[in-house]
C-alpha positions in Angstrom: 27.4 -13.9 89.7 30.5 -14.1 87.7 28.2 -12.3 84.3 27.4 -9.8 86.3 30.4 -8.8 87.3 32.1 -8.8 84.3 29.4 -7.1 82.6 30.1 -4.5 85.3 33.8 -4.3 84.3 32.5 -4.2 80.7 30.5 -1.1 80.9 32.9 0.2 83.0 32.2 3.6 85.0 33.1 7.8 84.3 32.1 9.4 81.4 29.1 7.5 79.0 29.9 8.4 74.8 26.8 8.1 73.0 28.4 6.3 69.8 31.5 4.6 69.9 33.1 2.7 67.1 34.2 -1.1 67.9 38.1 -1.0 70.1 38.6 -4.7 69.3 38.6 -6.7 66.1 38.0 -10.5 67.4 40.8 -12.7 66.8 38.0 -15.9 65.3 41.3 -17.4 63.8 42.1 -21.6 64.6 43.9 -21.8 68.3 43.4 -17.7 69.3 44.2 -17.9 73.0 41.4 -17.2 74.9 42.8 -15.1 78.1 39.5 -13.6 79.6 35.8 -14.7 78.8 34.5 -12.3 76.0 31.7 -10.7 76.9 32.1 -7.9 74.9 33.8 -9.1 71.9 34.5 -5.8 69.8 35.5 -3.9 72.6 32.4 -1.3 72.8 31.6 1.1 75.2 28.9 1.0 77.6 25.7 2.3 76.1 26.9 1.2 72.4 27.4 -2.3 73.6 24.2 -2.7 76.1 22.3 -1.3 72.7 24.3 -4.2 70.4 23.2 -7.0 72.7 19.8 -5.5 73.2 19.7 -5.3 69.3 20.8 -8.7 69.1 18.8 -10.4 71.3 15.8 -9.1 69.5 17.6 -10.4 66.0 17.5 -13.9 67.5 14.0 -13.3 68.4 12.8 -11.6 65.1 15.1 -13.2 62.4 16.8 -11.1 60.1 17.6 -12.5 57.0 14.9 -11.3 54.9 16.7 -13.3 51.9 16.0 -16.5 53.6 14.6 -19.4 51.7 11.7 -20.4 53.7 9.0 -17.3 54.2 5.0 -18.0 53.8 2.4 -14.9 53.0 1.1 -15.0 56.5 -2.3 -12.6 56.2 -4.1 -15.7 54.3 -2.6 -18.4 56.3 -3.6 -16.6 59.7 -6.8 -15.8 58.2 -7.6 -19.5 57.2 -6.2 -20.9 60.4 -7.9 -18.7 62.9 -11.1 -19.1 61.3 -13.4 -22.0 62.6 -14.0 -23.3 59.9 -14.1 -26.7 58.7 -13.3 -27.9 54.9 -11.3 -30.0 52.3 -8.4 -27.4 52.5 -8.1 -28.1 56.7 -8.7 -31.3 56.0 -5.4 -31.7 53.8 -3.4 -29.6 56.4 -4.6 -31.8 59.6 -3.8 -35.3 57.0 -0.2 -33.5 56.1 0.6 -32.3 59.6 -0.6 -35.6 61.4 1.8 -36.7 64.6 2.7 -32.6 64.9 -0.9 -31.0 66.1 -4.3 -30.9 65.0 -4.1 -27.0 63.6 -6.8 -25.0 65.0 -5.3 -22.0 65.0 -2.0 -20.0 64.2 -1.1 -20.2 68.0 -1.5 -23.8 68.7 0.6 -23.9 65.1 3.5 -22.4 66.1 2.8 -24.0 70.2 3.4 -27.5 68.4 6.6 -26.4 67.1 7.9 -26.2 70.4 7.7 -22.3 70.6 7.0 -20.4 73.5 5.0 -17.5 74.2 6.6 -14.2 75.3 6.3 -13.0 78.6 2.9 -10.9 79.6 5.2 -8.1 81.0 9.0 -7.5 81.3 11.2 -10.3 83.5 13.7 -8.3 85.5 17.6 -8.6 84.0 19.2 -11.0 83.0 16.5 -12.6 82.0 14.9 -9.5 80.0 13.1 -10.7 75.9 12.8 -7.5 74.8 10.3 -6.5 71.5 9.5 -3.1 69.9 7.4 -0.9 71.2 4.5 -0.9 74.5 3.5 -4.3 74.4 4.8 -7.9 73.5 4.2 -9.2 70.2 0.5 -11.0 70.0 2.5 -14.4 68.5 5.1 -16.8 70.2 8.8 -16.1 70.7 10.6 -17.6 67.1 7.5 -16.4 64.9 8.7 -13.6 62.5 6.8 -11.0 60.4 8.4 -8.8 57.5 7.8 -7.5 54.3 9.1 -8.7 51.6 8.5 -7.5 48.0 5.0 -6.3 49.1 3.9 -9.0 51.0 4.0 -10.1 54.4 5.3 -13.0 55.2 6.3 -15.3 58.6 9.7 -17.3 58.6 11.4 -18.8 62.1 13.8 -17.6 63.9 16.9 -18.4 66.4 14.6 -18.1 69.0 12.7 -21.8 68.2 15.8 -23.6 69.5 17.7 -21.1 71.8 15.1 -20.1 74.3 13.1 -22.1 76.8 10.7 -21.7 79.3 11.9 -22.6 83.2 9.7 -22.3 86.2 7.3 -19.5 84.1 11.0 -17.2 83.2 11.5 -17.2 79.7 15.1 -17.3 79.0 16.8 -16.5 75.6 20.1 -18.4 74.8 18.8 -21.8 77.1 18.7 -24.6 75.1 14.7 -25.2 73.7 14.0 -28.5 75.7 11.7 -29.9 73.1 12.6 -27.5 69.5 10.8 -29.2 66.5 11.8 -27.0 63.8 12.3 -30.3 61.6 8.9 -31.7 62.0 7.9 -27.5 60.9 10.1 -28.3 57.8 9.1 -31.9 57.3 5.5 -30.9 57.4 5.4 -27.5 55.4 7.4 -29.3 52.5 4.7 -31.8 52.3 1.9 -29.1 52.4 4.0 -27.3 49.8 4.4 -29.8 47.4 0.8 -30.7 48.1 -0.7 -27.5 47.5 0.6 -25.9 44.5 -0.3 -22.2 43.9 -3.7 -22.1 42.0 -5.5 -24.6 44.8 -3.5 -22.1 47.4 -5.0 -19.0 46.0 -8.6 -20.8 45.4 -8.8 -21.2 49.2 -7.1 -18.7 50.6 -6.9 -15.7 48.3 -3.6 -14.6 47.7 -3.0 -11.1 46.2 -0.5 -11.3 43.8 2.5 -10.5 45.6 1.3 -13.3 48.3 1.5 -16.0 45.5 5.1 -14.5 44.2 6.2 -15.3 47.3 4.6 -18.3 47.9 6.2 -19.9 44.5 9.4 -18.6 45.4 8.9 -20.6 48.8 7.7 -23.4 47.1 10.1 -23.7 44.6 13.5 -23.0 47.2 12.2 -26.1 49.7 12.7 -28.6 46.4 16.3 -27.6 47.6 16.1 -28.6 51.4 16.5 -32.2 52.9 14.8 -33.1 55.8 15.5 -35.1 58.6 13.5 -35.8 61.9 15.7 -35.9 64.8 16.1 -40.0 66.7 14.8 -38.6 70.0 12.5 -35.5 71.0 14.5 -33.0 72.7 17.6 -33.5 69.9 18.1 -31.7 66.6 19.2 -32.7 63.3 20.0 -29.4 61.5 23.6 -30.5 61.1 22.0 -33.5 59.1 19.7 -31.2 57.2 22.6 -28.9 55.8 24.3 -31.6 54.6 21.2 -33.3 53.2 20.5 -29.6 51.8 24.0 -29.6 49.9 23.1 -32.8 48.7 20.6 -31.3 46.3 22.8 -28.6 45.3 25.5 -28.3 42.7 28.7 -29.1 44.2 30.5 -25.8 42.9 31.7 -22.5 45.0 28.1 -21.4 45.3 26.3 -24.5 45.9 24.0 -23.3 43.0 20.6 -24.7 42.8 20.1 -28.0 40.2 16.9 -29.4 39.4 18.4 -32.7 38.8 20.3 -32.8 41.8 16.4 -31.9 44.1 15.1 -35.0 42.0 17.9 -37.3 42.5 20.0 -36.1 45.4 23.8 -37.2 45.9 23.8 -40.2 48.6 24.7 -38.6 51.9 25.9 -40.8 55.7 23.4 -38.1 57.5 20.4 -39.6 55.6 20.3 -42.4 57.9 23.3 -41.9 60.4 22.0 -41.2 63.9 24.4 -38.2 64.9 21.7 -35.6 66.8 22.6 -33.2 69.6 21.1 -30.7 71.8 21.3 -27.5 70.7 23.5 -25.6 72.5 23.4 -22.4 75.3 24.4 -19.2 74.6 26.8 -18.3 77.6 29.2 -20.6 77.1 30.5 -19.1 73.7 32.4 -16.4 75.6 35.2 -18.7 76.9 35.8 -20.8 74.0 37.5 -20.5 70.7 36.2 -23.4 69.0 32.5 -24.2 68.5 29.9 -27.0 68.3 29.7 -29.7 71.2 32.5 -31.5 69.4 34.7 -28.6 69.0 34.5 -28.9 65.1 34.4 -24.8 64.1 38.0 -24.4 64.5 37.7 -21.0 62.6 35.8 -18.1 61.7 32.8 -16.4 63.6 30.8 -19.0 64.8 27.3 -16.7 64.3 28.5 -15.9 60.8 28.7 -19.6 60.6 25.7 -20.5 62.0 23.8 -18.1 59.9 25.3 -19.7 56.5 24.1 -22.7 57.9 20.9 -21.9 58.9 20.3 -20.5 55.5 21.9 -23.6 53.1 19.1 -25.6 55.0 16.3 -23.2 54.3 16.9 -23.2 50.9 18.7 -19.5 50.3 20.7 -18.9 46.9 24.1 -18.6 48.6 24.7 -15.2 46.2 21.5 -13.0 48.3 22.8 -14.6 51.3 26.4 -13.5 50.5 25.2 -10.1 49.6 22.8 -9.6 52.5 25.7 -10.6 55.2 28.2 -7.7 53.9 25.3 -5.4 53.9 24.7 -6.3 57.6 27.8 -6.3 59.1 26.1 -4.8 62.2 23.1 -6.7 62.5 26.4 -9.9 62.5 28.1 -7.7 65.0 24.8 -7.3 67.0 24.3 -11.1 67.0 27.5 -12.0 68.4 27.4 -9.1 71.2 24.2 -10.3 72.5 25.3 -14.6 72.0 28.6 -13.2 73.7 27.2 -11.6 76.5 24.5 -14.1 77.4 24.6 -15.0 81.0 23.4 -18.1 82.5 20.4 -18.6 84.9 21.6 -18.6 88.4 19.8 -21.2 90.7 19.5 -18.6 93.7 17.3 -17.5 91.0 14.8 -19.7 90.9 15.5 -21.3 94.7 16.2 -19.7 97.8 19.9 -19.7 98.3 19.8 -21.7 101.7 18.6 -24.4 99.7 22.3 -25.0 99.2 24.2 -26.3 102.3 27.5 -24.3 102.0 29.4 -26.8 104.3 28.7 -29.5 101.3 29.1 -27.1 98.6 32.8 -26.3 99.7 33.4 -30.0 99.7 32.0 -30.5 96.6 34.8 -27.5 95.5 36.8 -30.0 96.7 36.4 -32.6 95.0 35.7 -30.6 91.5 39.4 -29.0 91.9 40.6 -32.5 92.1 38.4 -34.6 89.8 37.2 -32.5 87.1 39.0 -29.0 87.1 41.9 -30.0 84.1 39.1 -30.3 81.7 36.4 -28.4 82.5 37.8 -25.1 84.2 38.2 -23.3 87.4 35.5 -21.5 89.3 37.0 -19.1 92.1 33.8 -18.3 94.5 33.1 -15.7 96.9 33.4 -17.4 99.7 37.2 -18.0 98.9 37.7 -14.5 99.3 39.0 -12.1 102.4 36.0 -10.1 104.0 32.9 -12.0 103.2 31.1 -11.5 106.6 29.1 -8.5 105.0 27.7 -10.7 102.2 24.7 -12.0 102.1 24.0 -16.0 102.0 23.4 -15.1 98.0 26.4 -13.9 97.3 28.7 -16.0 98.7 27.8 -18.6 96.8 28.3 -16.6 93.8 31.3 -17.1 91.5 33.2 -14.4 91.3 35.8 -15.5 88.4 36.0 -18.2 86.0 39.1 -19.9 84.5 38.5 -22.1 81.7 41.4 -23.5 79.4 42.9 -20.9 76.7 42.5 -23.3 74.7 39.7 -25.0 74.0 40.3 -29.2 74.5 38.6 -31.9 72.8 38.4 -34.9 74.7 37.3 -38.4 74.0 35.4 -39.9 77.2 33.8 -42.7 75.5 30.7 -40.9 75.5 28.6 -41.9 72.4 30.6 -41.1 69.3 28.4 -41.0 66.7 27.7 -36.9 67.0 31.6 -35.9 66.5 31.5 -38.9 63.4 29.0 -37.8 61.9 30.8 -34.0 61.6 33.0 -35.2 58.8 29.8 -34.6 56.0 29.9 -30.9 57.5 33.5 -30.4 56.0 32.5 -30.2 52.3 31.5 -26.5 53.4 35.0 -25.5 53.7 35.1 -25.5 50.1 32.4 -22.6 49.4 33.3 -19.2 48.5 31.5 -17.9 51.6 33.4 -20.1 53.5 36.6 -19.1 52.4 36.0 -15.3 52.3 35.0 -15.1 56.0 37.9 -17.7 57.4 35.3 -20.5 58.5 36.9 -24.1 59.0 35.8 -27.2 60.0 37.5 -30.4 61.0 36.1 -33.1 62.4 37.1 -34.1 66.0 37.6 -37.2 68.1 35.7 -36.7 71.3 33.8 -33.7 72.4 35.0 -30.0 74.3 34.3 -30.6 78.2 32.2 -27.5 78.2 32.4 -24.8 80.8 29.9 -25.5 83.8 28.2 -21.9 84.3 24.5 -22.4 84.8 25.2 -26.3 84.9 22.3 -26.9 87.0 19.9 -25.1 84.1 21.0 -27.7 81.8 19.3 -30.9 82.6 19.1 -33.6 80.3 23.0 -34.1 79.7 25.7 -34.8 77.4 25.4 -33.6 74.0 22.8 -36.2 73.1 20.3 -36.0 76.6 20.9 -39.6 77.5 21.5 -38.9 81.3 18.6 -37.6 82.8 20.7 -35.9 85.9 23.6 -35.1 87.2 23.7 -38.0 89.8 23.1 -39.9 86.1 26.1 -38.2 84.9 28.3 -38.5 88.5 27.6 -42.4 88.5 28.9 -45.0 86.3 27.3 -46.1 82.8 25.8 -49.5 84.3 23.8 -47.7 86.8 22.3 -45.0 84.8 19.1 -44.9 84.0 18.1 -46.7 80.9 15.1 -45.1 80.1 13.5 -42.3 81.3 10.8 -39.8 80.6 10.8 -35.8 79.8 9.1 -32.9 80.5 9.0 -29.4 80.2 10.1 -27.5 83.5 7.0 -25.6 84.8 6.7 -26.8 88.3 9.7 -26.5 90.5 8.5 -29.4 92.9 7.2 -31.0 90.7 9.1 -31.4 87.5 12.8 -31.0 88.6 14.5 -32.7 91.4 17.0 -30.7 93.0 18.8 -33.5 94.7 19.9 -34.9 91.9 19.8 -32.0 89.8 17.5 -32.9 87.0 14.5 -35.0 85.2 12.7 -36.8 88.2 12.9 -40.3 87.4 10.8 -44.1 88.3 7.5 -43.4 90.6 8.7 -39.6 90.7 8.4 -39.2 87.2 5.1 -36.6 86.1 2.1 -39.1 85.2 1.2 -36.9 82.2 4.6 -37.2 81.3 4.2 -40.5 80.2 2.6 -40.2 76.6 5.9 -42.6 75.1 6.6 -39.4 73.4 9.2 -38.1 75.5 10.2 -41.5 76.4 14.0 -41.7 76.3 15.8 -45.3 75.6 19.5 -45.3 75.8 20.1 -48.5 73.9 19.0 -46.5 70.7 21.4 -45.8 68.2 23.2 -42.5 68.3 21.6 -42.5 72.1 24.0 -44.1 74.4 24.8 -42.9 77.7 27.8 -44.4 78.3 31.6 -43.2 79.0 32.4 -40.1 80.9 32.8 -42.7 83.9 34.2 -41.6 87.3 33.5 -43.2 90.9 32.5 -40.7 93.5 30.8 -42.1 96.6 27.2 -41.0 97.6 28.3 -38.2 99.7 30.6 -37.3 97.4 28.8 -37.2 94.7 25.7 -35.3 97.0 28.8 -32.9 97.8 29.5 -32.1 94.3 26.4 -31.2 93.1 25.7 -28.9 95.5 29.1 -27.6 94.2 28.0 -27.4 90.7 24.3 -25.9 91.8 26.4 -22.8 93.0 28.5 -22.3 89.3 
């Protein structure tokens, strides 16, 4: 697999230095050529950069901001939830958290919020969550514990939207197929304004550095806006940074103002459908602009994410300043482990004869005249001299990718409203933070044709979800499906079909799928699957997947 080769190349062989300092400074400047993915962005040497993305990964797992906005005392809450009790204090919480879960317990909690629990023993590489010490941690993947001012306290991390459960392998940087970290915000800002601090300490009994931070919580989230995303399976956090900023001063700082909570500015993202997917990890390394629409034309794009991450938990942009030059290598571990992300691999997860070679080399075929210009080259294996002593495995494996240098943006008349609705994100150009650490944003026309590693892996598609498959996405707009139904991808047979490379749809569709809460309608605003249009005939289009199964 192309990762694995060039994370090979990356550690490189001979002598192993225990400490190295970093050999490249990444150029994260608007239109840096791109000439070779970058998998190991600063350059590092083996054992300091396996370390870095080791680190990393475990950053995106256990968050690391410990100024963030949002963190609850979580000995009384884990206390009161656990417990089987019943009372007026539940009774509030299930009334407040309606439509998310009936709360029983901390697990089911966090299980509503679409996170996932960590492996019962280690997955081999790449697929490898690490944690600290002998055993897993006893809550789900995204929960974090720390300490702050003498409390413990639980915030969420990276982790909620960028990891996902396929076929029973947990795998960290894959989209979240069902992340509901706004419903988590919706609902605890209800309970918080609900429940001020003396009922909160009656019930569950704080001690007094629990109800410090539990003021501080309550009193940051007055500065959060909230949105619920159009479609389960989407998010809106775009929306709720610009709803956020909305309730701040509009000065370098974005300083708090208690008039502004009360009676925030109007804002297009309050009621403009413009959700997306969030987006996988691997693909990072061959780009140079960020987002689905190509809109982070500058600066480092986990930087960036972090700032906005934080503006939409409610963080006082001075701590958050502060904090990220104190941690210039928890950043540095971040991006090395975002970076270095590789892709699930379907030989993985199926045996490799499931893909007919003859028809994959067709489908090459086809891709290297239809779709190549836009979305990259992908030299395989079984292109090169000497493959008779490879096994079926690898050489189907691609051994080299060539994506532009840089990175397009392209309008196909997919549904525009995501790339439109980018234009409230530009007022963040104009914060000092912003300026300090060279982060732009423009607004585009159109969306990057992303690179197609671990292709397969990503069913729904297009940055919205509205085509269920690839044959959706291979045929044109009047014959995709209109509506369709999701699942979570737990059973191979039954909850993926591999012909078509997706969400079984009609009479194959999971029975218990069909709750109308995963029920997807493309005639919804914001939710359109049309454009990208291209006529392949069936066998073509059979040919071309196959192709795509093997990237």
């Amino acid at each position: 697999m192309v990762y694995r080769l060039i994370f090979a190349l990356a550690l490189g062989s001979g002598p192993v230095h225990a400490a190295a300092a970093r050999t490249i400074e990444p150029d994260w400047s608007a239109g840096a050529e791109i000439s070779a993915p970058r998998m190991n962005p600063y350059g590092l040497e083996r054992i300091p950069f396996a370390e870095s993305a080791r680190e990393g990964r475990l950053h995106a797992l256990l968050y690391p901001v410990d100024v963030t906005g949002v963190a609850l005392p979580w000995r009384a809450l884990e206390n009161f939830l656990d417990e089987p009790s019943t009372g007026p204090m539940r009774s509030l919480l299930n009334r407040l958290f309606e439509g998310l879960a009936r709360i029983r317990d901390t697990d089911e909690l966090f299980a509503s919020v679409g996170l996932h629990a960590y492996p019962d023993s280690r997955q081999p590489a790449p697929y490898d969550v690490p944690f600290r010490g002998d055993r897993p941690p006893s809550v789900r993947m995204g929960v974090t514990l720390f300490e702050k001012d003498g409390a413990e306290v639980f915030t969420i991390s990276c982790a909620a939207c960028h990891s996902a459960n396929l076929f029973g392998t947990k795998v960290i940087g894959l989209t979240n197929r069902f992340p509901k970290t706004q419903e988590f915000f919706k609902h605890g800002k209800l309970a918080l304004g609900a429940v001020g601090p003396g009922l909160y300490d009656a019930m569950l009994g704080l001690t007094p550095e629990e109800r410090s931070q539990y003021e501080r919580t309550r009193a940051r989230v007055k500065a959060i806006g909230v949105k619920l995303p159009a479609q389960a399976g989407l998010d809106t956090s775009l929306a709720q940074v610009a709803l956020s900023l909305a309730r701040r001063k509009k000065d370098d700082y974005a300083s708090f103002d208690p008039v502004a909570e009360r009676f925030p500015r109007a804002e297009k993202l309050k009621t403009f459908v413009a959700d997306s997917k969030p987006a996988v990890w691997w693909n990072v390394k061959y780009k140079n602009r960020w987002l689905s629409d190509g809109s982070v034309v500058s600066g480092n794009p986990i930087f960036t994410n972090l700032l906005w991450n934080e503006i939409g938990r409610g963080t006082d942009l001075h701590e958050l300043e502060g904090w990220l030059a104190r941690n210039e290598k928890t950043i540095e571990e971040l991006t090395t482990a975002v970076f270095s992300a590789e892709a699930p691999r379907f030989s993985d997860f199926f045996p490799a004869e499931t893909i007919d070679l003859a028809r994959a080399k067709r489908g090459e075929e086809i891709f290297l005249n239809r779709c190549a210009k836009c979305h990259g080259i992908y030299e395989k294996a079984w292109s090169k001299p000497d493959t008779g002593n490879l096994s079926y495995r690898e050489r189907i494996a691609t051994v080299n990718v060539r994506y532009p240098e840089r990175t397009k943006v392209v309008d196909v008349g997919t549904d525009p409203n995501r790339y439109l609705g980018m234009k409230s994100l530009e007022q963040l150009n104009e914060l000092a933070i912003s300026k300090k650490n060279g982060i732009v944003i423009q607004a585009q026309k159109g969306y990057v044709p992303p690179p197609l590693v671990g292709i397969w892996a990503r069913w729904p598609y297009f940055h919205n979800n509205s085509a269920p498959s690839l044959c959706a996405v291979l045929s044109p707009a009047g014959e995709r499906p209109r509506t369709y139904y999701a699942g979570e991808a737990l059973d191979r047979d039954r909850d993926f079909d591999s012909e078509c490379n997706g969400y079984p749809v009609g009479d194959a569709t999971p029975g218990e799928w069909k709750n109308g809460q995963t029920l997807y309608d493309t005639r919804r605003e914001g939710l359109h699957n049309t454009g990208h249009e291209f006529s392949f005939k069936d066998e073509e289009r059979k040919d071309l997947i196959r192709f795509l199964q093997t990237l």
